[in-house]
C-alpha positions in Angstrom: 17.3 6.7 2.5 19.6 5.4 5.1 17.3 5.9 8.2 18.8 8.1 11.3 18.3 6.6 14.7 17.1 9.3 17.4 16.9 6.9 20.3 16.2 9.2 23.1 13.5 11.0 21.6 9.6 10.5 23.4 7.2 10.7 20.6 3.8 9.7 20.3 1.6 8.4 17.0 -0.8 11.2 15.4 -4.6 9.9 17.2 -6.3 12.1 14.6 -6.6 10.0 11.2 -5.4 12.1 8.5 -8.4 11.4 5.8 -11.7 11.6 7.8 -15.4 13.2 8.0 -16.0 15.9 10.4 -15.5 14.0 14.1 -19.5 13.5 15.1 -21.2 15.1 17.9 -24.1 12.7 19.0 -22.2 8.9 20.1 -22.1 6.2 22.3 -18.8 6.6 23.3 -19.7 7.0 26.8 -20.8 3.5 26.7 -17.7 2.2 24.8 -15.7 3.4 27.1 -17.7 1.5 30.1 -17.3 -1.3 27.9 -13.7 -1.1 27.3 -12.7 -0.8 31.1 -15.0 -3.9 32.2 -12.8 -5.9 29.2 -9.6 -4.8 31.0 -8.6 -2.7 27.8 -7.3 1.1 27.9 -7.9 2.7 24.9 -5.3 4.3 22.9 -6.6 8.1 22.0 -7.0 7.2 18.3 -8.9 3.9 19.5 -11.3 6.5 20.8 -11.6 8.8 17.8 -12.4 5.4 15.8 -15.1 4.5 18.3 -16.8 8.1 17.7 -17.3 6.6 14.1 -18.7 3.7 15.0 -21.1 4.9 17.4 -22.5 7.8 16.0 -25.5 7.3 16.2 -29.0 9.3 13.9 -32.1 8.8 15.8 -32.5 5.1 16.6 -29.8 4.1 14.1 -26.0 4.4 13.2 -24.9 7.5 11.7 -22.9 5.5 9.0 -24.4 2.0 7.4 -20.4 2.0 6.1 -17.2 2.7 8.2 -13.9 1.6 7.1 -10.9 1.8 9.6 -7.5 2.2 8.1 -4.9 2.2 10.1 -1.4 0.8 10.2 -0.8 -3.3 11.5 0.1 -3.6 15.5 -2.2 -0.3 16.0 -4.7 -1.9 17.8 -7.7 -2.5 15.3 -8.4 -6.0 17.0 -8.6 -4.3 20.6 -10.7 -1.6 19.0 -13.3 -4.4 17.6 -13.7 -6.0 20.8 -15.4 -3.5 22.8 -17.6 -2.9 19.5 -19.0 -6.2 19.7 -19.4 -6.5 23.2 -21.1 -3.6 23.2 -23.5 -4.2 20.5 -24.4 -7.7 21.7 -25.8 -6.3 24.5 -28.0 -4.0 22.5 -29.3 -7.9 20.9 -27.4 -7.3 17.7 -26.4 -9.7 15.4 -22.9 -9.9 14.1 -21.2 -11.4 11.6 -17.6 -11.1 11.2 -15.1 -12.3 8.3 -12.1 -12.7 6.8 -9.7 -14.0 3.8 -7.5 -16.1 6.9 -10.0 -17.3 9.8 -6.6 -16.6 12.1 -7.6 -13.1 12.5 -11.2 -13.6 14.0 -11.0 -17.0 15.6 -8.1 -15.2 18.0 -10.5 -12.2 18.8 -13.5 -15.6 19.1 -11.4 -16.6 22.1 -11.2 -14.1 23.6 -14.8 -13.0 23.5 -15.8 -16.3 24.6 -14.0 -16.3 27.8 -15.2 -13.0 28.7 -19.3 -14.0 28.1 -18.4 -17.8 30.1 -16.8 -15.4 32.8 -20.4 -14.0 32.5 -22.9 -17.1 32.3 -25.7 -15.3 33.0 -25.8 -13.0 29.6 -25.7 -16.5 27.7 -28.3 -18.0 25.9 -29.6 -21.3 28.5 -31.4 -24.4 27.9 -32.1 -27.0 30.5 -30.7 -24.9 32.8 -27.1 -24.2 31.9 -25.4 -22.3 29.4 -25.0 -23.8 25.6 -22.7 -20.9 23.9 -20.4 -20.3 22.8 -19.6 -22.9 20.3 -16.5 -23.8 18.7 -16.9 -26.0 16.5 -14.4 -25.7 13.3 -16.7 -23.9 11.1 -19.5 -23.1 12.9 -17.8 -20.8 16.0 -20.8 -18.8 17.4 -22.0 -16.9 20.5 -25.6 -16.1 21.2 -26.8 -14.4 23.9 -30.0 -14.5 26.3 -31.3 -10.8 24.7 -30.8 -12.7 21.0 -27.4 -11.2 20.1 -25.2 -13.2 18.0 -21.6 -13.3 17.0 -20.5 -15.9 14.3 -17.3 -16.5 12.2 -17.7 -17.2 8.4 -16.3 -17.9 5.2 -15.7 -15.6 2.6 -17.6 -15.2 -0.6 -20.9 -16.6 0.1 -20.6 -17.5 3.6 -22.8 -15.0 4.9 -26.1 -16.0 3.2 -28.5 -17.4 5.0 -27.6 -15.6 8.0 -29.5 -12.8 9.9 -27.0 -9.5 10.9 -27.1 -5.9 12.1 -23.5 -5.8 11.8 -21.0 -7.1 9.6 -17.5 -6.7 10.2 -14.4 -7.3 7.4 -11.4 -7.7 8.9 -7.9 -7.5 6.6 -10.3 -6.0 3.5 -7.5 -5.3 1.4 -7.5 -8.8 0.7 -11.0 -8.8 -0.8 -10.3 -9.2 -4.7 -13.3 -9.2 -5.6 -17.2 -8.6 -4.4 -18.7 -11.7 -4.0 -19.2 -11.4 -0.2 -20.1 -8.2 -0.1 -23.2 -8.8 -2.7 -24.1 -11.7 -0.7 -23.9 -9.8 2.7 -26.2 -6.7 1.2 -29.1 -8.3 1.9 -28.8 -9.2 5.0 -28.5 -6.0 6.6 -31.5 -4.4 4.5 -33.5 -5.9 6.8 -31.8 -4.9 10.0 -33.1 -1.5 12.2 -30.1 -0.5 12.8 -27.0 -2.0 10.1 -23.4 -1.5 9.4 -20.7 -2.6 7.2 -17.4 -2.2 9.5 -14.1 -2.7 7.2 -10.9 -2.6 9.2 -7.7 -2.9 7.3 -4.2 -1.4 6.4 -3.6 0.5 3.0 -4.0 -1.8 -0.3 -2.5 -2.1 -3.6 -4.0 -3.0 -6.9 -5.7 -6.1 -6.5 -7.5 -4.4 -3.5 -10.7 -3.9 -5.5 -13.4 -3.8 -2.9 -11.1 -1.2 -0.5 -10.4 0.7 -3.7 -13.5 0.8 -4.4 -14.4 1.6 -0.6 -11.8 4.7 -0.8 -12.5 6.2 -4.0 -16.0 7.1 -2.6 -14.7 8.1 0.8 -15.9 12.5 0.0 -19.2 11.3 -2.3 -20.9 9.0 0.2 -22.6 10.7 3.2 -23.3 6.9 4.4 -19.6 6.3 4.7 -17.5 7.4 7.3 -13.8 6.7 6.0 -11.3 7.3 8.4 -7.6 6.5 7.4 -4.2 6.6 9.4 -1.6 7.0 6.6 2.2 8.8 6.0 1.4 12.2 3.4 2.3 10.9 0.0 5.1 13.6 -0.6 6.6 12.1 2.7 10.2 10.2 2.4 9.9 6.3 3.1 12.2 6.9 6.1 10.5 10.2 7.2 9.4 9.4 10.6 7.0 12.1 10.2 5.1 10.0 9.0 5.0 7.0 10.8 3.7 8.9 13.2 1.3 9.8 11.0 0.3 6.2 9.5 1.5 4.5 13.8 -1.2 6.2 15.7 0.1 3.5 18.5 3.6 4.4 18.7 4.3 5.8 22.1 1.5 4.1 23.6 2.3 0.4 22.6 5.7 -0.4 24.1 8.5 -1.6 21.7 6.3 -0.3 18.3 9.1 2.5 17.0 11.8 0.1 17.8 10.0 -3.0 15.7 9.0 0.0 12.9 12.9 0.6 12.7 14.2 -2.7 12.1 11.6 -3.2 9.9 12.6 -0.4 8.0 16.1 -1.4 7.6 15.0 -5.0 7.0 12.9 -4.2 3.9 15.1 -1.5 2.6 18.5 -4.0 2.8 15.8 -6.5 0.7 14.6 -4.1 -1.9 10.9 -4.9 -0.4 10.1 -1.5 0.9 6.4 -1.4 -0.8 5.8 -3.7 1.9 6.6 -1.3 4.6 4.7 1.4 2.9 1.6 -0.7 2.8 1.7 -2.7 6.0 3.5 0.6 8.3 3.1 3.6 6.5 -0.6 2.6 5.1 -0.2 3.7 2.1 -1.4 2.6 -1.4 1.0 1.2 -3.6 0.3 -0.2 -6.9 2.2 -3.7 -6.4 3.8 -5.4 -3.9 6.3 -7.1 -6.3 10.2 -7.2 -6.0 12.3 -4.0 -5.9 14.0 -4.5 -9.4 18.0 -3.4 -7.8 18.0 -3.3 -3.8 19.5 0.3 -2.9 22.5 -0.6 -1.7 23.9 -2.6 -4.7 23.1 0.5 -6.6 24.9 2.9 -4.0 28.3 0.8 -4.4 27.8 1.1 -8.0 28.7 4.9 -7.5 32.1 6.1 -8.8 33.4 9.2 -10.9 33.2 8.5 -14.5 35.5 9.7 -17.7 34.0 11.4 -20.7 31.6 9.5 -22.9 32.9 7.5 -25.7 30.8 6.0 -28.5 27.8 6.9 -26.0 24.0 5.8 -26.4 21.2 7.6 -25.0 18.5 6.2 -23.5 14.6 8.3 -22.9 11.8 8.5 -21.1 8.5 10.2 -20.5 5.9 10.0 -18.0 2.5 9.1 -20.1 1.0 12.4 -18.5 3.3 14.5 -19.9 4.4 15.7 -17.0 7.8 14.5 -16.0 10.7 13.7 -18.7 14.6 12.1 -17.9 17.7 11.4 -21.3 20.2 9.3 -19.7 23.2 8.6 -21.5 25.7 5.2 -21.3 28.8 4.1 -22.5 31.0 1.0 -22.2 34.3 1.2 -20.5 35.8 -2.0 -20.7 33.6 -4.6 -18.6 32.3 -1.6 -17.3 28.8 0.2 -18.6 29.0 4.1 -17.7 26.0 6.0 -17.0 25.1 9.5 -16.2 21.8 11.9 -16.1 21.7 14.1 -19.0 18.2 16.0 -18.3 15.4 15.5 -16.1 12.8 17.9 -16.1 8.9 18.7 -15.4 6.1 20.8 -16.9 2.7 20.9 -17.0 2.8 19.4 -19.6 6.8 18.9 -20.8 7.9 21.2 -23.9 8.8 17.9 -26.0 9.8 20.6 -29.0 12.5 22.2 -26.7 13.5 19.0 -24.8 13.6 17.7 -28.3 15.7 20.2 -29.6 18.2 20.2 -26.8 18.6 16.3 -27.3 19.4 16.5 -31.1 22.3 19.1 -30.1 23.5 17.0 -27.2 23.4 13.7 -29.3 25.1 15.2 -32.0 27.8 16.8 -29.8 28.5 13.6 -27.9 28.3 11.4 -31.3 25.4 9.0 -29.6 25.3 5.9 -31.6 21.3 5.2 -30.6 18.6 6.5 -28.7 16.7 4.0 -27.1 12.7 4.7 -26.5 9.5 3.6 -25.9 7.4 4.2 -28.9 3.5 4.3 -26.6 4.9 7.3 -24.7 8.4 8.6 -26.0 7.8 8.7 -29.9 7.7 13.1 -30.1 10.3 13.7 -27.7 13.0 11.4 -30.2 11.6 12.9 -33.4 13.9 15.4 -33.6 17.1 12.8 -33.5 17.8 10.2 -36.6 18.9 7.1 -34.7 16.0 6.3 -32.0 15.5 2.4 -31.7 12.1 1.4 -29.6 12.9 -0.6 -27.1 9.9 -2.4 -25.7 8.1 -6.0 -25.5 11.0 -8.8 -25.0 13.6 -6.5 -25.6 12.9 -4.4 -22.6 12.5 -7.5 -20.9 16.1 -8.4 -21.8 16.9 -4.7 -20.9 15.4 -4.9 -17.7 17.4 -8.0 -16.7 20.6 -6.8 -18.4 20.1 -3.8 -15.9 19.9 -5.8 -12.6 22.7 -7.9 -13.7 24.7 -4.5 -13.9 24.4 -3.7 -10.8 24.2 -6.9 -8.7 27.9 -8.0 -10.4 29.1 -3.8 -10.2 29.8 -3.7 -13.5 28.0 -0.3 -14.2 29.5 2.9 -12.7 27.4 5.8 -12.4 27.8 9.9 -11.5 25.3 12.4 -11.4 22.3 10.3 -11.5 20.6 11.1 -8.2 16.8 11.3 -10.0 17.9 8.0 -10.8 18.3 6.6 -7.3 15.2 8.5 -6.5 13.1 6.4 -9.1 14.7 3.3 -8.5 13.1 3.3 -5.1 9.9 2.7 -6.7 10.8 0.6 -9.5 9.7 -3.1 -9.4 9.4 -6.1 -11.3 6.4 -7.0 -13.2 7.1 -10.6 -14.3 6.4 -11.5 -17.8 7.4 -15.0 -17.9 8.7 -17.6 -16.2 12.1 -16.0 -15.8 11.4 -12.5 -17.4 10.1 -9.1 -16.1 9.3 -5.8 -17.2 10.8 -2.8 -15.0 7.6 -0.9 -13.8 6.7 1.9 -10.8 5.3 0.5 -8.4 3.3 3.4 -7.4 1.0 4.7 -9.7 1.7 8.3 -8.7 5.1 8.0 -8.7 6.4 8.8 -12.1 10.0 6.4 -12.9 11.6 8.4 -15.9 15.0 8.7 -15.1 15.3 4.7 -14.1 13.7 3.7 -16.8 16.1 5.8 -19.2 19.2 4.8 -17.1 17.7 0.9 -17.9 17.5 1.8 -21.8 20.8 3.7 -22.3 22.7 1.1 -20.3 21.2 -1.8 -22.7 22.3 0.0 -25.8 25.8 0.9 -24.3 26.0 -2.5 -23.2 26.3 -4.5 -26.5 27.0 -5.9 -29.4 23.0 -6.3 -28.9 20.6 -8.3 -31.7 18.9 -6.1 -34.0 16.4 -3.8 -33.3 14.0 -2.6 -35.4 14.4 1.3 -36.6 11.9 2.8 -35.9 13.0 6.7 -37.3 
């Protein structure tokens, strides 16, 4: 996925979000706006689509009690939130505003107390002068003359005992679990006119309140859900979709330059689940290590002889949908490995897959077929030597695997599924120094890697034993 520089092109970020409600009619977006140019700040177009959200207004009260912005990092979301408070504490709302690392609100603090002390007269007085805002560690606040309020708190139960019309989340993907959330409910059932207002980038699977948040994004009419992400089907590199997921590129100078270097930075690493989340916004089910960077696997690439004493190693998605044999022998120092079959279906024929295995093995004089009993046990029915492979010995597969590759000592030819799945195979550790090889995306099936991993084990030996499982 080597990434192809276009330097001269003039592109410009997608400002319509990509998962949304229809865009509302009846807002205060007139009024943001105003807002907005008397803070100094010119909106970005998808800045302004957000703000439709979160003014839409029903009568004498938001549209939405819930909106969640998700959006790529260095789009803008803290510029988007400052207008919004602004403008609400000059309707004599109260707001309360959180976060898992007090960095991110005590910056946008500052800067919301300079522009009310550039405005005395809005602030709350006694004897005369001015007493807000405060800054005291812990206890930064703003309150108005109208009664509008604006304090920082803790997580988890720090918003109890607190009055609020608005309650914004910043960075929610890092809420694991709902502690603040059941504390804050309360609050706002009192308020005339509440809102919840989550802003964050995509999540992965400890993300269990924005999980929760997105899975009811089409059931909840209360909740406007609005999401800047890269389509799934879309290439890592594809800059199709950073457009897509970087609503602020062409607007914020220097942001497809930093999205490039980024890019190659985390694909030289083996990290790029952390570009999807953070720059592509998109979910991925972990953000551990990339088991074998991509380009210790690319010079691993080399034209290999005919198999000899081969093993086979299998796999099968645990929908059914998506099955890969791969097949490894040892030449030398040197483990060979090539793709035999990787195929789809809806779900897999396992009796004609399984058939076609038993001929191959047989015609190739396989030693062993390597497995996972939970999800491979009727495709290697049909062959007489298939060994599970699972618990501490796929551990020891796993890391047999990466050693492979990182000292070139496995050679492979016609495996491109298996560079394909590799992308999106991690390390789950296990132990102290062990790790499984896992997907790190849940919709992303890894078949042929994970029989590339088996069959090069077997090939790989003399191994311990292994119980026989056929």
């Amino acid at each position: 996925m080597a990434l192809t520089r276009r330097k001269s092109e003039n592109v410009t970020g997608k400002a319509t979000p990509r998962l949304s409600p229809p865009l509302p009619a009846r807002t205060l977006l007139k009024e943001f706006r105003a807002t907005s140019s008397e803070m100094g700040i010119t909106l970005y177009p998808w800045q302004e689509i957000a703000a439709r959200y979160l003014t839409a207004r029903a009568t004498d009260r938001w549209l939405y009690g819930e909106v969640a912005v998700i959006v790529a990092r260095r789009s803008g979301k803290t510029t988007l939130l400052l207008p919004t408070i602004v403008q609400r504490m000059r309707m004599g709302h109260k707001i309360i505003h959180t976060a898992q690392d007090r960095v991110l609100p005590l910056a946008l603090f500052r800067e919301l107390a300079k522009f009310f002390e550039d405005r005395p007269g809005e602030l709350l007085h006694r004897k005369g002068r001015p007493v807000w805002p405060r800054r005291g560690a812990g206890t930064e606040e703003i309150i108005l003359a109208n009664g509008a309020e604006y304090r920082i708190v803790a997580p988890g139960h720090g918003a109890r005992g607190h009055d609020g019309d608005t309650i914004i989340v910043d960075e929610l993907r890092e809420m694991d679990d709902f502690e603040f959330i059941q504390a804050a409910d309360p609050i706002l059932a009192v308020s005339q006119s509440p809102q919840f207002i989550y802003v964050s980038n995509a999540g992965e699977e400890n993300s269990v309140v924005l999980n929760a948040v997105r899975d009811r994004r089409d059931s909840d009419p209360n909740l406007a859900y609005i999401e800047w992400s890269a389509e799934p089907e879309l290439a890592v590199d594809d800059r199709q979709g950073w457009l897509q997921a970087n609503p602020a590129i062409g607007h914020a100078p220097g942001l497809m330059a930093f999205l490039e270097k980024s890019y190659e930075k985390h694909r030289l690493q083996g990290t790029l689940s952390i570009f999807e989340t953070e720059h592509l916004c998109r979910w991925v089910a972990t953000m551990r290590e990339r088991l074998v960077s991509e380009d210790a696997w690319q010079a691993c690439a080399a034209p290999v002889g005919r198999p000899t004493r081969p093993a086979i190693g299998v796999s099968m998605d645990p929908r059914g949908e998506r099955a890969s044999i791969a097949v490894a022998w040892k030449d030398g120092e040197t483990v060979s490995v090539r793709l035999l079959y990787d195929v789809t279906g809806d779900p897999v024929d396992t009796d004609r897959l399984g058939e076609d295995l038993r001929i191959t093995a047989a015609r190739l004089g396989v030693k062993l077929v390597g497995f996972d009993p939970y999800t491979d046990a009727e495709l290697v029915k049909y062959v007489p030597k298939a060994q599970a492979i699972n618990g501490g010995q796929f551990a020891n597969a796993s890391a047999q695997f990466v050693n492979l590759v990182s000292s070139k000592r496995i050679r492979w030819q016609d495996a491109e599924a298996v560079t394909a799945d590799l992308a999106f195979t991690a390390r789950k550790p296990t132990g102290e120094n062990s790790f499984h090889a896992v997907r790190s995306d849940d919709d992303r099936p890894i078949t042929a890697s994970l029989a590339a991993i088996r069959a090069a084990w077997l090939a790989s030996g003399p191994q311990p034993a292994i119980a026989r499982i056929m």
